[in-house]
C-alpha positions as a printed NumPy array, in Angstrom:
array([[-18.431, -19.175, -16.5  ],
       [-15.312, -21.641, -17.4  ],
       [-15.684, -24.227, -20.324],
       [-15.433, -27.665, -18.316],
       [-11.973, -28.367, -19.989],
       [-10.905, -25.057, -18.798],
       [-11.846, -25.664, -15.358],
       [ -9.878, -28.562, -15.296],
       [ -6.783, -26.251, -16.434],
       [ -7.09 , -23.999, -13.869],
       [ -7.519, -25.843, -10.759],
       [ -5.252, -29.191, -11.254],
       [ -2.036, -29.076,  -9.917],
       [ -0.605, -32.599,  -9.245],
       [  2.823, -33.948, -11.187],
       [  2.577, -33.869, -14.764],
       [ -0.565, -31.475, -15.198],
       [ -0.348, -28.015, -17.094],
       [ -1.   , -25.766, -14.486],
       [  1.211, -27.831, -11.939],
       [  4.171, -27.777, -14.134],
       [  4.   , -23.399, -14.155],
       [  3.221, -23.264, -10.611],
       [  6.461, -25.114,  -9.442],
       [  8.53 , -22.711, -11.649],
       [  7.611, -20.458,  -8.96 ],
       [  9.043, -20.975,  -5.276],
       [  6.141, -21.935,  -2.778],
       [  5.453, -21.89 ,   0.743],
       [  5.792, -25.155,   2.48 ],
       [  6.314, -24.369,   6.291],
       [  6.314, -21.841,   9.085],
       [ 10.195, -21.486,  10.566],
       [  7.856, -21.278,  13.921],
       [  6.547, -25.155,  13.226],
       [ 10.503, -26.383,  12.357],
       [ 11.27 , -25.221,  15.762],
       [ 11.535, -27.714,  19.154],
       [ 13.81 , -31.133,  20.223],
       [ 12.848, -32.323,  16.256],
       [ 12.643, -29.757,  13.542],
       [ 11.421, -32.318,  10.832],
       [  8.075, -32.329,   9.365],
       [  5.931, -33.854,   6.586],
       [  4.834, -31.621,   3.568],
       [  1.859, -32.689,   0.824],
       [  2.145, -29.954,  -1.508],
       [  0.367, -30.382,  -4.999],
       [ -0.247, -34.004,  -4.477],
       [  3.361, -34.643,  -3.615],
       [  4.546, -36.201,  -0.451],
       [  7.907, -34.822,   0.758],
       [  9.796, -34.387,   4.246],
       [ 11.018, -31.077,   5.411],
       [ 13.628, -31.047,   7.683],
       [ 16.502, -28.458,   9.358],
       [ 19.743, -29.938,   8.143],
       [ 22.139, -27.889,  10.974],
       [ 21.115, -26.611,  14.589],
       [ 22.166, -23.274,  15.805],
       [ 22.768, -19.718,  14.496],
       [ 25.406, -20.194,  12.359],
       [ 23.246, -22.105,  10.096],
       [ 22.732, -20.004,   6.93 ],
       [ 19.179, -19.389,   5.8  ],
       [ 19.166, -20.584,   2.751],
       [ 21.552, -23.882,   3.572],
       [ 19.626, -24.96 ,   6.619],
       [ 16.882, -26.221,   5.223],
       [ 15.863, -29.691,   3.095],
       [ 13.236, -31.2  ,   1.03 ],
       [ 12.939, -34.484,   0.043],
       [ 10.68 , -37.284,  -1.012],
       [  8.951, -39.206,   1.801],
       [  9.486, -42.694,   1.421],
       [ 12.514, -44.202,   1.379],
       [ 13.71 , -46.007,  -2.276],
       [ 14.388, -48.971,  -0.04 ],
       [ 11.192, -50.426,   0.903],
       [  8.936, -47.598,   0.766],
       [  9.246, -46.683,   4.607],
       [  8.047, -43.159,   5.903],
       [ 11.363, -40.925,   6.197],
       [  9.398, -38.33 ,   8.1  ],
       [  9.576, -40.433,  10.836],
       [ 13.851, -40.546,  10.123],
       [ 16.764, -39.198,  12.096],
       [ 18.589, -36.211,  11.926],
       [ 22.548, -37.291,  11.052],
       [ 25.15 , -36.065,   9.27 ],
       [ 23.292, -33.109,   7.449],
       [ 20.96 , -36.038,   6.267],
       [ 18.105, -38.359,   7.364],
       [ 18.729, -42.078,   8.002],
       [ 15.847, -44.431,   7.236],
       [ 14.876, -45.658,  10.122],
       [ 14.25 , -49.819,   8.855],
       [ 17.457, -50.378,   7.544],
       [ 19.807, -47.603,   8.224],
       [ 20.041, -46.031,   4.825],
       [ 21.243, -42.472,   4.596],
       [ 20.015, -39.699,   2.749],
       [ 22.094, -36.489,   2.494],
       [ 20.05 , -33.039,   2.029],
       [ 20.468, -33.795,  -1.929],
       [ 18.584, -36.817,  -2.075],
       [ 21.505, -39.035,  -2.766],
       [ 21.387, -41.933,  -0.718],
       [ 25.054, -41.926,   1.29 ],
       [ 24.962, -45.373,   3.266],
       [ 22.856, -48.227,   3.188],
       [ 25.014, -50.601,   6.29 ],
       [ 23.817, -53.552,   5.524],
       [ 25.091, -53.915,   2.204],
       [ 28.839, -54.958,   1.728],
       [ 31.269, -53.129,   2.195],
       [ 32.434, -53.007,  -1.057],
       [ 29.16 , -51.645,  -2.924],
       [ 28.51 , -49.279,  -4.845],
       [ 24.733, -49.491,  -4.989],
       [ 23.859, -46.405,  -2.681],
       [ 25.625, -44.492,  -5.34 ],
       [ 22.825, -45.303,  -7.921],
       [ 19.778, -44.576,  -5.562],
       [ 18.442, -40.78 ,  -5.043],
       [ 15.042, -39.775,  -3.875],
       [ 13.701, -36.558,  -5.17 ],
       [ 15.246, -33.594,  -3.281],
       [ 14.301, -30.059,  -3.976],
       [ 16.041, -26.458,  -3.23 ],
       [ 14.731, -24.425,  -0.299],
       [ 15.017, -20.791,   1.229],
       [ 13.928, -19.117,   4.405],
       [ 12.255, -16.128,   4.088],
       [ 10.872, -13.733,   6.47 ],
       [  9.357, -16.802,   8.573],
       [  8.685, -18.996,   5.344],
       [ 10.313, -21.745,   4.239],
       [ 10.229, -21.724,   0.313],
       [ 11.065, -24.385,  -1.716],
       [ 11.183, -24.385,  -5.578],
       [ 10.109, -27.732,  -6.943],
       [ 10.671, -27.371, -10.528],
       [ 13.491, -28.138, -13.538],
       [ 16.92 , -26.536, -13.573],
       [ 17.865, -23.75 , -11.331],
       [ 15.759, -21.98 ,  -9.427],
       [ 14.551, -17.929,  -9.893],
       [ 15.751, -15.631,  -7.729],
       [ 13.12 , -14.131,  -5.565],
       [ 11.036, -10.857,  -6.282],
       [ 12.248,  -7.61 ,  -4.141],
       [  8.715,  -7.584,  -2.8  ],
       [  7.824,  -5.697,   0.324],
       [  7.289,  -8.811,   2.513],
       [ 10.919, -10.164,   1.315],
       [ 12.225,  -6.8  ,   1.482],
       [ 11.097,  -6.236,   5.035],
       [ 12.99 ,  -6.364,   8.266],
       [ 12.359,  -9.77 ,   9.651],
       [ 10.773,  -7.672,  13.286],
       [  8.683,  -5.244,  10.712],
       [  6.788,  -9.164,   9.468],
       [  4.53 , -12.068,  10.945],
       [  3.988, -14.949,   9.453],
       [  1.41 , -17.718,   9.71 ],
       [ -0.772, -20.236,   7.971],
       [ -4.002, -22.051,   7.877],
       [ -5.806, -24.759,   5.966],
       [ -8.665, -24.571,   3.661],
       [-10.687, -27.496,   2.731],
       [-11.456, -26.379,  -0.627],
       [ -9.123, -25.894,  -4.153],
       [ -6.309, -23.733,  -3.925],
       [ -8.134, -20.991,  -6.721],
       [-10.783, -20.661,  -5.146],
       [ -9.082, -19.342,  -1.996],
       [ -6.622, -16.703,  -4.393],
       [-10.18 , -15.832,  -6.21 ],
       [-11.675, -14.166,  -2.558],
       [ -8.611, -12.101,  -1.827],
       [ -8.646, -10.471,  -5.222],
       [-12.455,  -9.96 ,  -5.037],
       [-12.484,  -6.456,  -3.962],
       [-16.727,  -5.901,  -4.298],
       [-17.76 ,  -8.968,  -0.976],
       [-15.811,  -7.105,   1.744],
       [-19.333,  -5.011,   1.562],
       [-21.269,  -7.489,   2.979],
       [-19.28 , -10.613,   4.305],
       [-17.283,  -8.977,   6.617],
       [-19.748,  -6.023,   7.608],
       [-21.662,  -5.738,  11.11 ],
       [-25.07 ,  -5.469,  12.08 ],
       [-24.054,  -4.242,  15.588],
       [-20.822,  -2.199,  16.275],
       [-17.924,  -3.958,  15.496],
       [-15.895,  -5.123,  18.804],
       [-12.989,  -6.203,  17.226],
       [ -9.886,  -5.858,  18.46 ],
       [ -8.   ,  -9.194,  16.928],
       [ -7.507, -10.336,  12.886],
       [ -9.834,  -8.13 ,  10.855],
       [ -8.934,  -5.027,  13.118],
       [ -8.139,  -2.945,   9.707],
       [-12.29 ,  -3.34 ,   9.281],
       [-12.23 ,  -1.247,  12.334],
       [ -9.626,   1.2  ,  12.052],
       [-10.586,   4.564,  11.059],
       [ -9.54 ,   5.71 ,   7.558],
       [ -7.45 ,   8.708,   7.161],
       [ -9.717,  11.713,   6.546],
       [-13.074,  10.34 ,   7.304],
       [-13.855,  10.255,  10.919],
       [-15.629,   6.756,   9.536],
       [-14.025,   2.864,   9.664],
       [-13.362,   1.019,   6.494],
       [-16.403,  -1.255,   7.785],
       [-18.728,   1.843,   7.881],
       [-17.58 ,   2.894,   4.216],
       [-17.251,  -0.155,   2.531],
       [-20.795,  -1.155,   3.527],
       [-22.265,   1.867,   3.027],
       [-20.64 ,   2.281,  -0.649],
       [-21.282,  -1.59 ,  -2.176],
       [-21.515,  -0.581,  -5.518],
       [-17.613,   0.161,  -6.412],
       [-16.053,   1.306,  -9.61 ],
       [-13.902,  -1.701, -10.141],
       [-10.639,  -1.518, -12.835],
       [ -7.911,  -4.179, -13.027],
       [ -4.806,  -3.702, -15.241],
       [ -1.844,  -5.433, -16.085],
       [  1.036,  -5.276, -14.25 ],
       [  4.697,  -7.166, -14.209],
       [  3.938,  -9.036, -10.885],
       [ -0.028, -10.316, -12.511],
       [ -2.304,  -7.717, -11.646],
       [ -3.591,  -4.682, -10.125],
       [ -6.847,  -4.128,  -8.494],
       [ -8.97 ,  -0.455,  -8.153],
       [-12.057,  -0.347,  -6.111],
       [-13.514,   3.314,  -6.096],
       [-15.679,   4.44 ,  -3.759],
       [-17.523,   7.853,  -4.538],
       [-18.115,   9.155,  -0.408],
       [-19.162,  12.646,  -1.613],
       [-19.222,  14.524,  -5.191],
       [-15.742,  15.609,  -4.575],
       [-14.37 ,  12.66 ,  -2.049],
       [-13.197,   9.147,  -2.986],
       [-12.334,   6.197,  -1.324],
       [ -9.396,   4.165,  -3.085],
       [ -8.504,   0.364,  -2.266],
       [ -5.967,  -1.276,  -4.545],
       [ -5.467,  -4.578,  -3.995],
       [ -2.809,  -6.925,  -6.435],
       [ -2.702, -10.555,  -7.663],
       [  0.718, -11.768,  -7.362],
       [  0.991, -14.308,  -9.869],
       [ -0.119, -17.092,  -9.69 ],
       [ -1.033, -17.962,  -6.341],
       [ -0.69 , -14.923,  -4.1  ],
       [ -2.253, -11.421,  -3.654],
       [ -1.25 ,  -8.62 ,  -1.582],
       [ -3.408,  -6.615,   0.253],
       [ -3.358,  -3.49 ,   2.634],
       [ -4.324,  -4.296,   6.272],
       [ -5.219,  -1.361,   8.07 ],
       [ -3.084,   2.001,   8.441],
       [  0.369,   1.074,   7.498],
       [  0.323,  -2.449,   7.052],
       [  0.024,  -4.691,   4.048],
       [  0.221,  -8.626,   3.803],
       [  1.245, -11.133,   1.111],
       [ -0.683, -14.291,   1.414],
       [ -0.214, -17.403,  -0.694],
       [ -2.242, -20.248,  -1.635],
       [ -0.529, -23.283,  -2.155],
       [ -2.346, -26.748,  -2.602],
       [ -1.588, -29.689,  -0.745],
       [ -3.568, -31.323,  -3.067],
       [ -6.685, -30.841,  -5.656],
       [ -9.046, -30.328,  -2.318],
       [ -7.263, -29.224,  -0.214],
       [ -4.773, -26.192,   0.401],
       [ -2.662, -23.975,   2.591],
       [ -2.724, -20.302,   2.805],
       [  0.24 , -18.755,   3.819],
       [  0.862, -15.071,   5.219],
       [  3.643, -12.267,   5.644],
       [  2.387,  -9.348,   7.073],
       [  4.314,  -6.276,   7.073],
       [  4.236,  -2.825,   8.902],
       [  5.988,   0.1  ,   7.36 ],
       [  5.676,   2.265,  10.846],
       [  6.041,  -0.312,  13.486],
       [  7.657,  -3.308,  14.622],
       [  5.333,  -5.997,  14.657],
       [  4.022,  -7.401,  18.036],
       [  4.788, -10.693,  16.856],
       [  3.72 , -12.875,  20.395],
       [  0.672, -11.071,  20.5  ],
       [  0.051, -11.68 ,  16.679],
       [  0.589, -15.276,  17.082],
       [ -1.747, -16.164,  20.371],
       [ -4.613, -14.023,  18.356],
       [ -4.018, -16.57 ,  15.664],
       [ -3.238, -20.025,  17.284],
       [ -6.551, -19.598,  19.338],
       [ -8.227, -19.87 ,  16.036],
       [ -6.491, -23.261,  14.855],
       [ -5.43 , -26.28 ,  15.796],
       [ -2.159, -27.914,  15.542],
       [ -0.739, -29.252,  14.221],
       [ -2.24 , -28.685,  10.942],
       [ -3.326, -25.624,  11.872],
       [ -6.671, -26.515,  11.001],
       [ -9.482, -23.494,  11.44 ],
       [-11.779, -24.603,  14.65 ],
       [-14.088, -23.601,  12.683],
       [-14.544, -25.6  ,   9.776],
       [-17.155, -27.352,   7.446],
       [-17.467, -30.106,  10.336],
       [-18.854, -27.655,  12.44 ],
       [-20.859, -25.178,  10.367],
       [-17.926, -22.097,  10.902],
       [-19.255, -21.844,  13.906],
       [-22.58 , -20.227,  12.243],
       [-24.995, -18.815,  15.488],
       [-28.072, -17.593,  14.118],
       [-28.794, -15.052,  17.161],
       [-25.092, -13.552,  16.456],
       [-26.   , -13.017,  12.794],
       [-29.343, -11.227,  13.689],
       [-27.819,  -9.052,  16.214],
       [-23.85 ,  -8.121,  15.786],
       [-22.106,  -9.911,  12.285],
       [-23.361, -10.054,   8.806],
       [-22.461, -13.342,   8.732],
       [-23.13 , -15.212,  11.746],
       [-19.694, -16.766,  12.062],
       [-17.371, -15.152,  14.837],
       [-15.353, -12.047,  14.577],
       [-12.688, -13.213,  12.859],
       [-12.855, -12.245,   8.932],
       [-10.752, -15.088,   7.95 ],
       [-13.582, -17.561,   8.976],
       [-16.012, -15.456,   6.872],
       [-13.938, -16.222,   4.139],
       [-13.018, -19.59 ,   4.429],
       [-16.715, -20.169,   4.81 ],
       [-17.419, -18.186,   1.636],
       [-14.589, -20.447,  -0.524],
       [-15.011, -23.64 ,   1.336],
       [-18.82 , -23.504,   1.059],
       [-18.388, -23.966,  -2.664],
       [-17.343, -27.373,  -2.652],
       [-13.953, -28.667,  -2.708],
       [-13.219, -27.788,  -6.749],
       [-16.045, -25.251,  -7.185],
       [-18.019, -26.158, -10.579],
       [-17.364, -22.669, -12.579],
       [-19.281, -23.9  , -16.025],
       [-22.822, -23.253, -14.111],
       [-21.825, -19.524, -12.216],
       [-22.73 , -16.18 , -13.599],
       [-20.479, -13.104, -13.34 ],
       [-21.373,  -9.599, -13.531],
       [-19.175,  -6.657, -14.127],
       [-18.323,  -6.742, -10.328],
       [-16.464,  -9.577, -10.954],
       [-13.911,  -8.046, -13.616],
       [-10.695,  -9.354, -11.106],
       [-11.843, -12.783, -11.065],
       [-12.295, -12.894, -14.88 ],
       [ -8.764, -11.235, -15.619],
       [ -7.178, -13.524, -13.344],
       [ -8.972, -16.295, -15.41 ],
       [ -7.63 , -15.289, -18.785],
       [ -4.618, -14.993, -17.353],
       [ -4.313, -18.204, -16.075],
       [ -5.244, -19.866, -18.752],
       [ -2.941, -17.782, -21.147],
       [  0.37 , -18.232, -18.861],
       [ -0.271, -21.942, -18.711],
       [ -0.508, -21.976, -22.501],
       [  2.525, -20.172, -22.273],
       [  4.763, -21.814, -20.012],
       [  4.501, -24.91 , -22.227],
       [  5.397, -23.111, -25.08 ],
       [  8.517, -21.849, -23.512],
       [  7.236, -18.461, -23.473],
       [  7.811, -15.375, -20.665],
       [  4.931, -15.318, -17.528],
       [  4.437, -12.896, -15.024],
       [  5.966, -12.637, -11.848],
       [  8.831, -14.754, -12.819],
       [ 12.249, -13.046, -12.664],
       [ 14.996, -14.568, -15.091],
       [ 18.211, -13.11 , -13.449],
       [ 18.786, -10.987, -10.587],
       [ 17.758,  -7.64 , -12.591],
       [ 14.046,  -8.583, -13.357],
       [ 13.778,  -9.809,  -9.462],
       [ 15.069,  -6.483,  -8.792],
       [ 12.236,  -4.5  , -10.444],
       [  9.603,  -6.814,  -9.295],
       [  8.642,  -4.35 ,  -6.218],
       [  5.963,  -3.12 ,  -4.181],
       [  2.902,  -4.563,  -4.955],
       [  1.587,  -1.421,  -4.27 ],
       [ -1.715,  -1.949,  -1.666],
       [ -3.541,   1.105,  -0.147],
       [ -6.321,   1.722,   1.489],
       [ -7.077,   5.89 ,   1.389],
       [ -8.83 ,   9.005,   0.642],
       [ -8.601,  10.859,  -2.363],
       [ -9.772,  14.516,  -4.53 ],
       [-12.796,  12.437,  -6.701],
       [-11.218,  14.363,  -9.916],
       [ -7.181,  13.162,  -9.502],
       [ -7.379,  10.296,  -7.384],
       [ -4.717,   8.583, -10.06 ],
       [ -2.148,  11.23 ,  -8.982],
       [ -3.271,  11.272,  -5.404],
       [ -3.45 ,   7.607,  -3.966],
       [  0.121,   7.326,  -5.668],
       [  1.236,  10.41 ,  -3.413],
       [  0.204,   9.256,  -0.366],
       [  1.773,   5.852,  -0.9  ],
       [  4.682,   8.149,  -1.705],
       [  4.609,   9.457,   1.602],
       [  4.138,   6.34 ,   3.334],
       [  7.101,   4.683,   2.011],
       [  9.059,   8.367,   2.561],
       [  8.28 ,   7.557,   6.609],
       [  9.158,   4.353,   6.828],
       [ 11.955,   3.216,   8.219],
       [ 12.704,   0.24 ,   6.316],
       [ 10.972,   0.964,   3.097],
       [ 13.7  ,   2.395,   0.994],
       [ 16.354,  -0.102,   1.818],
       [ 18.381,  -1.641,  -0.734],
       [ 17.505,  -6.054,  -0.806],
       [ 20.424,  -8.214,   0.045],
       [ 21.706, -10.069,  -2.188],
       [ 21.126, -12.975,  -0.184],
       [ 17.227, -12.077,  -0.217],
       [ 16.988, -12.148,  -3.622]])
């Protein structure tokens, strides 16, 4: 359990607070490239309790990535008028009430109905924030002085038709959402099935057979749901072991990472890993964001995308099902097919499981065990970084030049079988190999990625 005050740190993020000061040293997901697309490619963002406007600043494919996008407060200085609503000129967006002009910096260009021979636009500037496309993200960095340069993870470092990217909203704090994906012990039960599993959409690497086994991961995991769990430092936050005995001389091996401080990386299915993100919107609310990445195969991204939208709708991409609507539970489908009662895809299961807490889940009144050793580690963490950052003092996962982003790879995520006496040696081999087959894997990272 979390002391009250404690609680508090780790879960407020608005302007000002502790823990929303460290998270915008770090650059965020705000939008899909897919959602910027159409006749208007402007949007509105919330992200930690801030109210900004997103927009393309150039059409066309000369645009470079990291130049065609903006960010910038909401409401014009003027008279407080919604610029999400403004029009695209000049590189800019022009207020719509009285014609003032705001260039991709914030700096307020033209306001016509003020004389001609003022100066006054020159001393008006709405908050305006870097951004950078990514692998069908846009990023933005929303804190002081210049930004870092980004991590050579695998879902940066990934061909851009190796990746799919998408999103969803959670009604429930932002921790509580990174807190599931780096809980390695409830993918035993919340995402098992009574019946034989059907799927053939998200939550297909439940399904898939695991190298070596003749058994899915669904048929393993929920057979073994006592696991060995260990969690160790690493430069990007953390990594995750849960060890499965199978036999007296087999193992199963699932390492999973915390990507500090509001991602985690996970493997999905035979070749595959994904990178997901939670940002807040605000204290209650908060958006995950997703790369997935193949190291064999370019991604099927249409067919990806239609498995996803017909879970959502837009264009919030709110979950269908939701708190409104119990997730969808069906008693007679829990009795007879999932463990949970709530559809077939896993990312309802846990939504349900995160969202069902409450929208800032109370942590002085839980009890751990020693299952939950990830969840604690990430806690300490947390609350030592933030003491950290306002001390001026080194975190993880944030690169100070170009060399630190450059050894800020991997995270490594596998999902395999291993000798029960040298699994150490062995899980590391076969990610070896992996990477050794793919055909993107060992490529340097432009410079322009980083």
């Amino acid at each position: 359990m979390l002391r009250r005050e404690d609680n508090e740190r780790v879960t407020r993020t608005g302007p000002g607070t502790p823990l929303g000061q460290l998270m915008r040293a770090y650059w965020q997901p705000v939008a899909l490239v897919s959602e910027m697309s159409g006749e208007r490619p402007v949007k509105a963002v919330r992200i930690m309790g801030e109210d900004l406007v997103l927009f393309r600043r150039e059409d066309g494919p000369e645009a470079p990535a990291d130049g065609a996008w903006a960010l910038v407060g909401r409401y014009c200085a003027h008279r407080g008028v919604d610029l999400s609503f403004g029009r695209r000129e000049n590189g800019g967006l022009r207020c719509l009430y009285h014609g003032w002009l705001y260039g991709p910096d914030g700096q307020c260009v033209e306001q016509p109905a003020e004389p001609a021979h003022s100066n006054f636009a020159a001393k008006v500037r709405i908050p305006s924030y870097p951004c950078a496309e990514r692998n069908g993200i846009v990023f933005a960095y929303l804190g002081t002085g210049d930004p870092p340069p980004f991590p050579a993870y695998d879902c940066f470092r990934a061909p851009a038709e190796y990746t799919f990217a998408f999103k969803g909203w959670w009604e429930c704090n932002w921790l509580q959402g990174v807190e599931g994906g780096i809980d390695p012990s409830h993918v035993s039960f919340l995402h098992r099935f009574v019946g034989e599993d059907p799927r053939e959409t998200y939550g297909q690497q439940f399904s898939e057979e695991v190298e070596g086994t003749g058994k899915k991961l669904s048929e393993l995991v929920g057979a073994s749901f006592r696991p060995d769990i260990e969690v160790e430092s690493a430069e990007h936050g953390l990594r995750v072991f849960a060890l499965r005995d199978l036999t007296e001389d087999v193992r199963h091996v699932r390492i999973t990472n915390l990507v500090f401080p509001n991602a985690f990386v996970v493997p999905f299915g035979n070749g595959k890993a994904f990178c997901q993100w939670h940002v807040p919107i605000d204290d209650e609310n908060h958006y995950w964001f997703m790369i997935l990445y193949d190291f064999e195969e370019v991604t099927d991204q249409d067919t990806l995308l239609a498995q996803r939208l017909a879970e959502v709708s837009l264009p919030d991409y709110r979950p269908l099902r939701n708190r409104a609507n119990d997730w969808g539970f069906d008693p007679r489908e829990q009795r007879e097919l999932t463990y949970t009662g709530m559809g077939l895809d896993i990312n309802v299961h846990d939504q349900w499981a995160v969202e069902s807490m409450g929208p800032i889940q109370d942590r002085t009144v839980e009890r751990l065990g020693v299952s939950d050793r990830a969840v604690t580690a990430n806690r300490r963490l947390l609350l030592k970084a933030v003491t950290a950052f306002e001390n001026g003092a080194p975190v993880p996962g944030l690169p100070l030049d170009e060399q630190a982003a450059g050894e800020l790879t991997g995270p490594l995520a596998i999902d395999t079988i291993t000798p029960a006496d040298d699994w150490e040696t062995a899980w590391r081999a076969r990610e070896s190999e992996r990477r050794a087959r793919s055909p993107w894997a060992g490529r340097e990272v432009p410079h322009a990625q980083r």
